[in-house]
PyMOL commands that place a pseudoatom at each C-alpha (Angstrom):
pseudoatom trace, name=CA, resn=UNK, resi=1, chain=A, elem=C, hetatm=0, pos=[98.195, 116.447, -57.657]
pseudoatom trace, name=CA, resn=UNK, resi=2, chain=A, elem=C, hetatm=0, pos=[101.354, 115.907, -60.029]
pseudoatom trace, name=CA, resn=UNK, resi=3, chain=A, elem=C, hetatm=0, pos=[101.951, 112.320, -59.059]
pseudoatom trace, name=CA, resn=UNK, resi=4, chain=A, elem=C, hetatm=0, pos=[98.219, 111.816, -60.293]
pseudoatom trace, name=CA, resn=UNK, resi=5, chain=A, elem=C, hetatm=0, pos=[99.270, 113.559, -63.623]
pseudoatom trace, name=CA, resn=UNK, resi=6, chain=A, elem=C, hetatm=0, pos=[102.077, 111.737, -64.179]
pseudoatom trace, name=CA, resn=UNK, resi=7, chain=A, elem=C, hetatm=0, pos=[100.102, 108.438, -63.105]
pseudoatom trace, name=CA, resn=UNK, resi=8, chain=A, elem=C, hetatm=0, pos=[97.691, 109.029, -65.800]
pseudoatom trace, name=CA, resn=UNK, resi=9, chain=A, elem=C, hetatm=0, pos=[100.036, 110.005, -68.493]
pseudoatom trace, name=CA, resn=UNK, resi=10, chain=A, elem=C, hetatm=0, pos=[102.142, 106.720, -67.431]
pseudoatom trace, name=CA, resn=UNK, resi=11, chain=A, elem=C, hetatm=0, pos=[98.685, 105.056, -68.049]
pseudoatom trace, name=CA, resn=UNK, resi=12, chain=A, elem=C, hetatm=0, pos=[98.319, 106.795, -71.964]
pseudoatom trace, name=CA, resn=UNK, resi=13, chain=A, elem=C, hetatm=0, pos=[101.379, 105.607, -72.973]
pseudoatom trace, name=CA, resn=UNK, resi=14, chain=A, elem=C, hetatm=0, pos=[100.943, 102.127, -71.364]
pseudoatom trace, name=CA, resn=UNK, resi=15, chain=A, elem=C, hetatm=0, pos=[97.314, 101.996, -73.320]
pseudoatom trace, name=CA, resn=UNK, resi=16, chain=A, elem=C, hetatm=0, pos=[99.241, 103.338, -76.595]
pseudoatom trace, name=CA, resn=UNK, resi=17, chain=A, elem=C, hetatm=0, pos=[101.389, 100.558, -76.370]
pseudoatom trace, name=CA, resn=UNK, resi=18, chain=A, elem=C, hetatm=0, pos=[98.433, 98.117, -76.185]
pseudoatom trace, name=CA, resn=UNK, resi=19, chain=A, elem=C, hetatm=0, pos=[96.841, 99.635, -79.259]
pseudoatom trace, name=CA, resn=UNK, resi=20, chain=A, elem=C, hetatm=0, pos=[100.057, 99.959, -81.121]
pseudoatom trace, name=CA, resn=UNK, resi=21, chain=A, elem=C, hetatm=0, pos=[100.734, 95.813, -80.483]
pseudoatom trace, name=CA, resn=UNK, resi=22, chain=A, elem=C, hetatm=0, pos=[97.094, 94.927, -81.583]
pseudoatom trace, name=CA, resn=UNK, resi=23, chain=A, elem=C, hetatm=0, pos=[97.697, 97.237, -84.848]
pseudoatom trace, name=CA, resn=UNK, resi=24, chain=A, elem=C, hetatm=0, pos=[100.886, 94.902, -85.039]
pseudoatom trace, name=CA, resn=UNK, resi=25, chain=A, elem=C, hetatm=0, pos=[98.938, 91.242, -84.372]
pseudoatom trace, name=CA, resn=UNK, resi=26, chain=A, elem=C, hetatm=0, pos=[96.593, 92.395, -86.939]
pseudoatom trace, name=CA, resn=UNK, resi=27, chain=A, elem=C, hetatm=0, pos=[99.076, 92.574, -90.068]
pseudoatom trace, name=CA, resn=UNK, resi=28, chain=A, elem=C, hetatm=0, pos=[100.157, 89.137, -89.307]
pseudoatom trace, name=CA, resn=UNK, resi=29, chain=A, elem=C, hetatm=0, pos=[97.848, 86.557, -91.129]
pseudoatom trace, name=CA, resn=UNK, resi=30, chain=A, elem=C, hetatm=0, pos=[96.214, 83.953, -88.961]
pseudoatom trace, name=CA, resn=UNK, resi=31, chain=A, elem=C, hetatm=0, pos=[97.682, 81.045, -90.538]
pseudoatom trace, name=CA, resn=UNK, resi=32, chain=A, elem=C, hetatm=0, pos=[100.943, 82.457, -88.700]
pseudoatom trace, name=CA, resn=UNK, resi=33, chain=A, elem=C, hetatm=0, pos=[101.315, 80.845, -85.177]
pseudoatom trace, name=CA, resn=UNK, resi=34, chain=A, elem=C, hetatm=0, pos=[103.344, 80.097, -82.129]
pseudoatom trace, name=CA, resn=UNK, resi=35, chain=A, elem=C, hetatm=0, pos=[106.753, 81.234, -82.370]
pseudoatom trace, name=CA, resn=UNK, resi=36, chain=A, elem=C, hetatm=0, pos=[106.514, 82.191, -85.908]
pseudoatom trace, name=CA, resn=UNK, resi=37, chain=A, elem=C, hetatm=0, pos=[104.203, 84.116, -85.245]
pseudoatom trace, name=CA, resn=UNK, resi=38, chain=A, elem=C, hetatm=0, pos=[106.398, 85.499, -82.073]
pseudoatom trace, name=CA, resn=UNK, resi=39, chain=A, elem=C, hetatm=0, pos=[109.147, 86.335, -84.702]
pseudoatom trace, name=CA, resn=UNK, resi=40, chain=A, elem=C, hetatm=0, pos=[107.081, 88.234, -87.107]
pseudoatom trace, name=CA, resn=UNK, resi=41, chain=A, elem=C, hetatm=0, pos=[105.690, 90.403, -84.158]
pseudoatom trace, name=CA, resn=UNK, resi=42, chain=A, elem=C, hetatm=0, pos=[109.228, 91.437, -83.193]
pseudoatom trace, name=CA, resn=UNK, resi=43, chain=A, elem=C, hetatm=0, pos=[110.377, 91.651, -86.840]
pseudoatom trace, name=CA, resn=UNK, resi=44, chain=A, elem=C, hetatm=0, pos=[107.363, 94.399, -87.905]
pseudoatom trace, name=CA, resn=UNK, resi=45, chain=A, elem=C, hetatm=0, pos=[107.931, 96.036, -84.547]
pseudoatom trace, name=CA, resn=UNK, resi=46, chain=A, elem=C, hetatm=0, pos=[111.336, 96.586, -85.042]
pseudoatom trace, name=CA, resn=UNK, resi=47, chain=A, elem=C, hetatm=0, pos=[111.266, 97.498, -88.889]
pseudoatom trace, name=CA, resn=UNK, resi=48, chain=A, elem=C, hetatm=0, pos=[108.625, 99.992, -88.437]
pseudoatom trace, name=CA, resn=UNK, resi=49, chain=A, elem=C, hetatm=0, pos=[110.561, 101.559, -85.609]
pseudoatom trace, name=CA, resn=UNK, resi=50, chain=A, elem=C, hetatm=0, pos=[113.282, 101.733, -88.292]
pseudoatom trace, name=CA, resn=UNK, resi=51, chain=A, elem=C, hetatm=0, pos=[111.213, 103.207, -90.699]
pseudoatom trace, name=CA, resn=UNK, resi=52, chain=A, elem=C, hetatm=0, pos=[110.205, 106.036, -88.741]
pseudoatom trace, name=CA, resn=UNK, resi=53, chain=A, elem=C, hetatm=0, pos=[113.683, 106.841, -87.598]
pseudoatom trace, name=CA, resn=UNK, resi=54, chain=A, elem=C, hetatm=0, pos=[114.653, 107.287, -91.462]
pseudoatom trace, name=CA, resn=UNK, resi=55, chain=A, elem=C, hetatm=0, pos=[111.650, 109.595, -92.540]
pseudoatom trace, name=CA, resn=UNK, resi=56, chain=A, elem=C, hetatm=0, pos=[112.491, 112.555, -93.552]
pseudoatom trace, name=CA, resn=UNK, resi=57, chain=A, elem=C, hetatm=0, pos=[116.445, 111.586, -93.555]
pseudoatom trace, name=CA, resn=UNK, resi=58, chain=A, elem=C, hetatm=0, pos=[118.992, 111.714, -95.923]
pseudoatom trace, name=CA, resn=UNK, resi=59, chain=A, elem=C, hetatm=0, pos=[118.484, 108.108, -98.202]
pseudoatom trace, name=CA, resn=UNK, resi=60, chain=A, elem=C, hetatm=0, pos=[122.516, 108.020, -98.434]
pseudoatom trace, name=CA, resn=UNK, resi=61, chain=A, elem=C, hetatm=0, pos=[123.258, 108.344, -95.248]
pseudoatom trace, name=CA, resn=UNK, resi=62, chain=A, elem=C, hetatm=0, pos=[120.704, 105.815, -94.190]
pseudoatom trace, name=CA, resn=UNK, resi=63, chain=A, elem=C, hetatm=0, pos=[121.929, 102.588, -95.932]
pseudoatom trace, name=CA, resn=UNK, resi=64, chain=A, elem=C, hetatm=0, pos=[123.013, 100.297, -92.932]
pseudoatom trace, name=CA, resn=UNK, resi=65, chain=A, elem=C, hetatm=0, pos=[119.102, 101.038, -92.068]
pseudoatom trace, name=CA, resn=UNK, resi=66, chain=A, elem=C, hetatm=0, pos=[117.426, 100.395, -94.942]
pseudoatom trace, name=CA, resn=UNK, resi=67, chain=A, elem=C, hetatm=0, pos=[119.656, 97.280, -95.332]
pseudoatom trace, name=CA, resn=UNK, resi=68, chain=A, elem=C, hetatm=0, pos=[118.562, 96.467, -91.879]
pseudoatom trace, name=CA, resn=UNK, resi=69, chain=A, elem=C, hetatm=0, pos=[114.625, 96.748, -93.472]
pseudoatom trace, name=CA, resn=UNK, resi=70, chain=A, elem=C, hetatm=0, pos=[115.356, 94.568, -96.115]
pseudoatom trace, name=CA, resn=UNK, resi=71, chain=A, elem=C, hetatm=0, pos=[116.939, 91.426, -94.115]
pseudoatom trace, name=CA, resn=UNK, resi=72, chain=A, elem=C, hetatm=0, pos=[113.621, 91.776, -91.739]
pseudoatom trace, name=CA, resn=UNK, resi=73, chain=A, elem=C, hetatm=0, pos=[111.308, 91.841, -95.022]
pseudoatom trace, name=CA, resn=UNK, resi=74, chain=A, elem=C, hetatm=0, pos=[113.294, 88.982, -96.451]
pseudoatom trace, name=CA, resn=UNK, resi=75, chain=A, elem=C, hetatm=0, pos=[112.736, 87.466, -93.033]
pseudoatom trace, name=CA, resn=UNK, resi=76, chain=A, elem=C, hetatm=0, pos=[109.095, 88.159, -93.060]
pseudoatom trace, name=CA, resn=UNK, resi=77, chain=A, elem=C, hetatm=0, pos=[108.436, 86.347, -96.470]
pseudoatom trace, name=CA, resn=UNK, resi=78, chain=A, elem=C, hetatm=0, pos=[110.124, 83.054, -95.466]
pseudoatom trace, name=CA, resn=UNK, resi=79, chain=A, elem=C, hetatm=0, pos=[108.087, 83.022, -91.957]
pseudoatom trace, name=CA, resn=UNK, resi=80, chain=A, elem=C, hetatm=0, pos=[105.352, 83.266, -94.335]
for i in range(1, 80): cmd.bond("trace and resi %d" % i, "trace and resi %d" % (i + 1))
show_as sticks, trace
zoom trace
């Protein structure tokens, strides 16, 4: 009965995934394709994995972060 729990928790997080990548495809325009498009997924996966590892922290002791966020929005607006 617990390997059928854990089997369908393994199968929430798998379909959380899916959900969170097709919230991520949907803030990149159209007119963004192939391995642009490729880039910008990875870039706005990683940033916003960034920002939520800085809420609530410290901004000062953050910086190398928040650098980090700026290079990938830089990034984002030349892939654009």
């Amino acid at each position: 009965m617990e390997s059928a729990r854990a089997e369908a928790e393994r199968y929430r997080e798998e379909l959380n995934k899916l959900k969170e990548s097709e919230g991520l495809l949907n803030k990149i325009p159209v007119n963004i394709t192939g391995d642009s498009r490729y880039e910008a997924f990875q870039l706005i996966n990683e940033r916003d994995e960034l920002q939520k590892a800085t809420e609530g922290k410290e901004a000062a002791l953050i910086t190398p972060i928040t650098d980090r966020i700026t290079e990938i929005n830089n990034r984002l607006k030349t892939i654009s």
